[in-house]
N, C-alpha and C positions, 0 to 999 in steps of 0.2 A: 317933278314927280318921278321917283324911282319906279322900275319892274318889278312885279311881285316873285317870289321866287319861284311860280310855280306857273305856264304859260298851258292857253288851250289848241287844240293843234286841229283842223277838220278838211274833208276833203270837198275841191268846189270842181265841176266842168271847165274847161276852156274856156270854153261857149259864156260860163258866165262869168269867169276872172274878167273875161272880154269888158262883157256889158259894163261892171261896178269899174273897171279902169278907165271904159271912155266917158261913165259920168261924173267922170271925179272922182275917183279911186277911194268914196265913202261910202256905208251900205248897211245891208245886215244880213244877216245869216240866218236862213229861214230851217227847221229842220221838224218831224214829227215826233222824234223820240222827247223826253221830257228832260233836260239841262238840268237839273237840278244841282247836281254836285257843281256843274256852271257857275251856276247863281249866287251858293252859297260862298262859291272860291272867289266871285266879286266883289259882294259883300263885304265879305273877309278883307279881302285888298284895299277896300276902299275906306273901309272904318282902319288900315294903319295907313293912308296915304298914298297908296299906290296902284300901280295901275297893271293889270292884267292884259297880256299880249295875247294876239291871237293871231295863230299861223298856219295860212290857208297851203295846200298842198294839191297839185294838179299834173296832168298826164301820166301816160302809160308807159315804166313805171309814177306810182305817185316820189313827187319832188315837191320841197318846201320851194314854194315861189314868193310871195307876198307878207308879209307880216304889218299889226298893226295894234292901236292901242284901242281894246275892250269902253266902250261907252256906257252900254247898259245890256241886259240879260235878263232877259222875259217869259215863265213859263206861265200857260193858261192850259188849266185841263176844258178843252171843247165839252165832253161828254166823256162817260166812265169807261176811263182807259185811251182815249183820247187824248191826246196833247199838240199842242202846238208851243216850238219857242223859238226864238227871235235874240240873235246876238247884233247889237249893234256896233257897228266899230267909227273909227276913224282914218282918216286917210292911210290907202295902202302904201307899205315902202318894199322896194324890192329887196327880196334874201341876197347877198351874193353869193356868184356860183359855184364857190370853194364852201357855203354853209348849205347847199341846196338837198343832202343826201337824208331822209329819212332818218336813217341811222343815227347822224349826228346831233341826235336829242334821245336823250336819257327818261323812261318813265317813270313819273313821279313815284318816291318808292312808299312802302305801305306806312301806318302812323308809325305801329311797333318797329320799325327800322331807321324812322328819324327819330325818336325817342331814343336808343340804343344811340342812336348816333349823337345827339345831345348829351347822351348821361355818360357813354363809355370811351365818344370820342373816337367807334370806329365807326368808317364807312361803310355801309353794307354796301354789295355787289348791286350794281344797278343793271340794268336790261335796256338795251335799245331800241327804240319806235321802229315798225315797221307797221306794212300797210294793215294787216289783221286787226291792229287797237285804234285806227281812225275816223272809226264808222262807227258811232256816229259820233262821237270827237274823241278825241283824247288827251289826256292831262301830264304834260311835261314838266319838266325842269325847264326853266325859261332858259336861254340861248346865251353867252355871253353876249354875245354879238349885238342885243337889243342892246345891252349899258353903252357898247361903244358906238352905236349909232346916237344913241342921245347924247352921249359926250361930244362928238362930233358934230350936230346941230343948233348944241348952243351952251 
C-alpha cells in the first residue's frame, strides 16, 4: 500500500507520546474540533488504495517525532456544535533527526494551484508547516521519507 500524497500532521504532549509508546506504539488521536476534511482525505485514499500518514509533533519548540499509518477517522457531532473525533492509527515509527524540523513539510496547496499545476505544469510556490497551522491538525504534502521507510521494511 502506497502514501497518499497528502499526510495529516497534529500536535500530542510528551506525557502522552509517552503512554501510546509504552503500550505499543498504537492508538488514537482523540481531539474536539470536527476532522472532517480528515475523513474525507481517508476516504479519498482509501477508495485509490492507499493509506494516509499521520505525523505527530511534540515539545517545546514543536518537532515531527513519530509518524504512522491512518486506520480509521471518526467524527460524531455529541450535540449542536459539539464534536468529537477520533484518528486511529497504527504502530508508531520514529521521524529521523535530520526530518524532525516543522519546516520540512510543505502545506498542502489549494485545489486552484494543483489544478494549475496539472494543467500548466507549473509548480506553485508552496509555504512551510510551522506551529500556527497544527492545531488542530494540519494537512501536508506527505514526506518522502514515508516511501523510503516502506521500501526499506519490505
Amino acid at each position: 500500500m502506497n502514501p497518499y500524497p497528502y499526510c495529516i500532521v497534529a500536535a500530542v504532549s510528551e506525557k502522552a507520546l509517552a503512554a501510546i509508546i509504552e503500550n505499543g506504539g498504537r492508538g488514537s488521536y482523540r481531539d474536539q474540533h470536527p476532522w472532517l476534511m480528515a475523513r474525507d482525505m481517508f476516504d479519498a485514499a482509501r477508495a485509490q488504495g492507499a493509506f494516509v500518514p499521520l505525523l505527530l509533533a511534540t515539545g517545546t519548540p514543536l518537532e515531527l517525532a513519530h509518524w504512522a499509518k491512518i486506520v480509521d477517522v471518526d467524527c460524531d457531532e455529541l450535540h449542536r456544535g459539539m464534536w468529537e473525533s477520533r484518528c486511529d492509527f497504527d504502530t508508531l515509527e520514529s521521524v529521523s533527526p535530520i526530518f524532525t524540523a516543522l519546516d520540512s513539510l510543505m502545506l498542502k496547496p489549494g485545489d486552484d494551484e494543483l489544478r494549475r499545476e496539472h494543467l500548466e505544469g507549473v509548480r506553485p510556490w508552496r509555504r512551510a508547516l510551522d506551529e500556527r497551522h497544527v492545531r488542530p491538525y494540519a494537512i501536508c504534502e506527505t514526506p518522502a521519507f514515508i516511501g523510503v521507510a516502506l521500501q526499506e521494511q519490505g
